[in-house]
N, C-alpha and C positions, 0 to 999 in steps of 0.2 A: 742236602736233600737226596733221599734215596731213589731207586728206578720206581719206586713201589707209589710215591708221594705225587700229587698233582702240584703245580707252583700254585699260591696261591694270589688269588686278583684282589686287583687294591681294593676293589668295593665290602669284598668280604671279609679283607683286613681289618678295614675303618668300623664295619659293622661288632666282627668279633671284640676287638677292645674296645667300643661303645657298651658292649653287654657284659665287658669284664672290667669295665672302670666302675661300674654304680651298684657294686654288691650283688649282680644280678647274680643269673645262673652260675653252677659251677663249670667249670670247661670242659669239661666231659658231656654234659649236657649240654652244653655249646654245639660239638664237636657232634654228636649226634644229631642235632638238631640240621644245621649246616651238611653235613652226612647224606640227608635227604634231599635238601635242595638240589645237590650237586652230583646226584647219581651213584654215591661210593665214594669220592674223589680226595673227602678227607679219612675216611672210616677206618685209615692203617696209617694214620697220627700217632703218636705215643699219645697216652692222657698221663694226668698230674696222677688219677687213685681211680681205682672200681668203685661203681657203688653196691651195697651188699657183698664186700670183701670176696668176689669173684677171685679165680686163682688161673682161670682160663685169659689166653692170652686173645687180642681183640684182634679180628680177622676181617677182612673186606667181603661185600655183602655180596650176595649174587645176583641178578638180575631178574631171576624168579622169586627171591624172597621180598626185594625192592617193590616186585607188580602185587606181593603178596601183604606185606605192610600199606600196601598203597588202597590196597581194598579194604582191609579192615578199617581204615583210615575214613571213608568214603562209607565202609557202613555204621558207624558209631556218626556220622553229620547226616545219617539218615535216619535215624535211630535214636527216642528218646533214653534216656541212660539212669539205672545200670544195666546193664545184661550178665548172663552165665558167659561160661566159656563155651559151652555145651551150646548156647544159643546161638552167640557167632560163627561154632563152626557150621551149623545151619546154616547162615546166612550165607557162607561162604561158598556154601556147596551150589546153592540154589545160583549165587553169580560164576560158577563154573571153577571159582579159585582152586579149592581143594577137592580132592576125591572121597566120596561118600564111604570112608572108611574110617578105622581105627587111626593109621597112619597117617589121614588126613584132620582128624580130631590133635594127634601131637605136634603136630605145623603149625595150624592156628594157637594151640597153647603154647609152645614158645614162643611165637611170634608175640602174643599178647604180651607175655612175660616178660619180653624183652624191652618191648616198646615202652613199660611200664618202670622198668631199670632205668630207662636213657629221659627219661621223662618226658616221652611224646605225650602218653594220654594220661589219667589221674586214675591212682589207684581206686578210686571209687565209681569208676566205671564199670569196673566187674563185680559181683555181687558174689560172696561164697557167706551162705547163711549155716554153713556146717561146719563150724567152727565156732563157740562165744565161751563168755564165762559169766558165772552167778559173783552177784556183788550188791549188799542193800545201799540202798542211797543216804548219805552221810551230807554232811552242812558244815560249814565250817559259822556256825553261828545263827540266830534268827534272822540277821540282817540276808545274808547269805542264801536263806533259805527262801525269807521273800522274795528278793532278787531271780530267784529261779523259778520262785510258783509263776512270778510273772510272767514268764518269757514260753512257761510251755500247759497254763493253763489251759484244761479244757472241758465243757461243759460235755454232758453226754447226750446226743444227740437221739438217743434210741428210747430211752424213757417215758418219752412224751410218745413215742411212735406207736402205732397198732398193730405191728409186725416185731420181730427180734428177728436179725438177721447174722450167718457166717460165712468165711468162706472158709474151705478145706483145698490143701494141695498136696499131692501126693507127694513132691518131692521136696527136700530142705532146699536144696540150693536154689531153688525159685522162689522162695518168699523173702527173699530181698527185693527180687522184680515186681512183686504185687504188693508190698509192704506200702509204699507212695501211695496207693487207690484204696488201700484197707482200711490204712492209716487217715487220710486226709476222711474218709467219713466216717471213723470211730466204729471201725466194723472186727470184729475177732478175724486171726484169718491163724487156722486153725493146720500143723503139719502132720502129715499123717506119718511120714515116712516107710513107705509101704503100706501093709494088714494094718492098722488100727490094734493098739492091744485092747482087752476087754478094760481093764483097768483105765484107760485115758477115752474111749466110749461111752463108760459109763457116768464119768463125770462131766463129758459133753454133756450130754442127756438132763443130768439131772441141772446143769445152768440153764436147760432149755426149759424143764418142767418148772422152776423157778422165774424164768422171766414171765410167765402165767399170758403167752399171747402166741400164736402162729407162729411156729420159728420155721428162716427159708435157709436151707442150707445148700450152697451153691458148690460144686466139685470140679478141679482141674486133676487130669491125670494122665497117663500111657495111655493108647488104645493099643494094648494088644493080650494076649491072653490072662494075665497076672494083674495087668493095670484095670481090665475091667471086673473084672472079680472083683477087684480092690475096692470101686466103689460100690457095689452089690453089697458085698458082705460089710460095710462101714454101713450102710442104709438098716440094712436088717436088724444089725445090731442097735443104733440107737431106736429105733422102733419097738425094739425086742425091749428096751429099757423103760421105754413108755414113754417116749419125745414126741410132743407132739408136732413132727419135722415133715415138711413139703422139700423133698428131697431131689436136686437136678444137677446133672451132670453136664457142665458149658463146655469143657472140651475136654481132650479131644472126641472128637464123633464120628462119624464111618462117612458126614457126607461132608464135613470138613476138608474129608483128604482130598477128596475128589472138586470141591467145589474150588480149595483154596491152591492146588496142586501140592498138598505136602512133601516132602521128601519121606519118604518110607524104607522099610529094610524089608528083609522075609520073618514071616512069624517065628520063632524057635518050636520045631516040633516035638521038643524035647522038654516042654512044657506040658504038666499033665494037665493044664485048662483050655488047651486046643481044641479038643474036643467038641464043648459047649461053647469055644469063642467060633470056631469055624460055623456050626448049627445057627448061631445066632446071626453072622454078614458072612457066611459062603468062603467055601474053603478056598478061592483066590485072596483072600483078607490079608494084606500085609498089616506089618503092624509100624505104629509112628510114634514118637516119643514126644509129650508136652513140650521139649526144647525148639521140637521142630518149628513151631508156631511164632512168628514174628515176635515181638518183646511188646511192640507197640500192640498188635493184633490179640497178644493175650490181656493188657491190661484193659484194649475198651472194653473185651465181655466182661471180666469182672466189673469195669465199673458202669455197663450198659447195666446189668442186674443187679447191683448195690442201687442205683439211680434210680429205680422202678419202685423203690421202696419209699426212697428220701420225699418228703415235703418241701419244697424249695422255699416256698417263702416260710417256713419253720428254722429252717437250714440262717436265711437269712439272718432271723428274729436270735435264734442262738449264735449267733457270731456275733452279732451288735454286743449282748450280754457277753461275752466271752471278750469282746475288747475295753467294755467297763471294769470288769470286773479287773484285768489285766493292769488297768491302769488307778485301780486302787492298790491293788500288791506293790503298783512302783511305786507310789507315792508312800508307803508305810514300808520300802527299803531304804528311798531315798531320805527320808523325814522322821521319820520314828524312831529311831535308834541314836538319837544324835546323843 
């Protein structure tokens, strides 16, 4: 045993070859995991292998990065999940962990990264909607393919409705996060990623002018010079196309900051839409970024406003049909092809 190594106590012994006798974890993931309990005390153990073929050699944690794992930790059991990285580093900031800067943005993201190596938390706790791939849906058979209509059948809730409703998010890497509340009431949820081009505008517009009823289009964005613009000129334009769209912007808002304490930065004055952002909330106007906004706290506005729409006992009536219908796909996967 080296000066480096802690001896190790027989309860930890009996535990670790408890979890390496029955196929569990690999011991690396052990050894991390134990890592934690113990303050550092095994974290400069040799392991068996890396995972994701690291080449860096594994080094004993610090005692700030320990209180700083330990927070992220405490805010994901606070926190329904997924979130951005961009979002916890908010959270992080607002518990005092990291400093409201760049530098403290790259703390939190290794720290996630890391955590997500050693297999503390589940890769699907972070959400990165900027990144996919195009792929048609393929069957391996009819059987096959009933099998699946079953499982993700769905009726469309908006048809019968007297509204058509969407939402709009200015950023990709957030509609992972509102995807769960879009999704669960068959609502489009629409990325703008920045400007809106005329070309993806115009065929917003014209699904609108086609669903032939009110369409409410609901906006998450930046408030600061460029993010408000951003939904201004999206509004205008589908307007300018002929939508007939009742257009509202749920966050962020100028009393948001102040009611919810956001975390803010300084506005960039080096933005040529200063100008009109200042004219419009007064040239102390910092500016805050959608991520700022708790995860939980963005998704009740979106689904406070999707819910102003729905018919509940409608809601009900199309689930009942959506679990019949469900269970005749199983029955002619399971029966039908014999």
């Amino acid at each position: 045993m080296t000066d480096k190594e802690a001896p190790e106590e027989p309860v930890l012994r009996a535990m670790r070859l408890a979890a390496c006798a029955e196929d569990g974890p690999d011991k690396l993931q052990v050894d991390a995991l134990f890592a934690l309990i113990l303050g550092g005390a095994l974290a400069c153990q040799p392991k068996k292998k890396q995972i994701c073929g690291s080449t860096k050699k594994t080094r004993g944690l610090s005692k700030g990065t320990y209180a700083l794992r330990d927070a992220i930790l405490a805010a994901f059991d606070e926190t329904d999940k997924p979130v951005t990285v961009r979002q916890m580093f908010y959270m992080l900031t607002v518990r005092g962990e990291v400093e409201k800067e760049e530098s403290g943005y790259r703390k939190a993201q290794r720290q996630l990264l890391a955590l997500r190596r050693e297999g503390a938390i589940p890769y699907g706790w972070i959400a990165d909607n900027t990144r996919w791939m195009r792929k048609p849906t393929t069957y391996d058979g009819l059987e096959n393919f009933f099998d699946r209509s079953a499982r993700y059948y769905r009726q469309d809730l908006w048809i019968r409705s007297e509204t058509y409703v969407e939402v709009w998010c200015e950023k990709d890497a957030l509609a992972g996060v509102l995807t769960p509340i879009t999704s669960e009431y068959d609502v489009p949820l629409m990325v703008a990623r920045g400007y809106s081009s005329e070309t993806f505008a115009y065929n917003a517009a014209e699904a609108m002018k086609e669903a032939d009823k009110p369409c409410y289009v609901y906006y998450v964005g930046d408030l600061d010079p460029s993010g408000w613009q951003m939904a201004r000129d999206l509004e205008e334009k589908l307007k300018d196309f002929g939508a007939p769209v009742m257009f509202q912007r749920l966050a962020v808002n100028a009393h948001q900051v102040t009611d919810w304490d956001l975390p803010t930065r300084p506005s960039k004055l080096s933005d040529t839409r200063c100008k009109a952002f200042f004219a419009e909330f007064g040239l102390d106007m910092p500016s805050v970024e959608l991520d700022a906004l708790h995860p939980d706290r963005l998704r009740a506005i979106v689904r406070s406003a999707i819910e102003h729409h729905v018919d509940h006992g409608q809601l009900e009536a199309l689930r009942r049909e959506e679990t019949a219908a469900r269970e005749t796909l199983t029955q002619l996967a399971q029966g039908g092809f014999a």
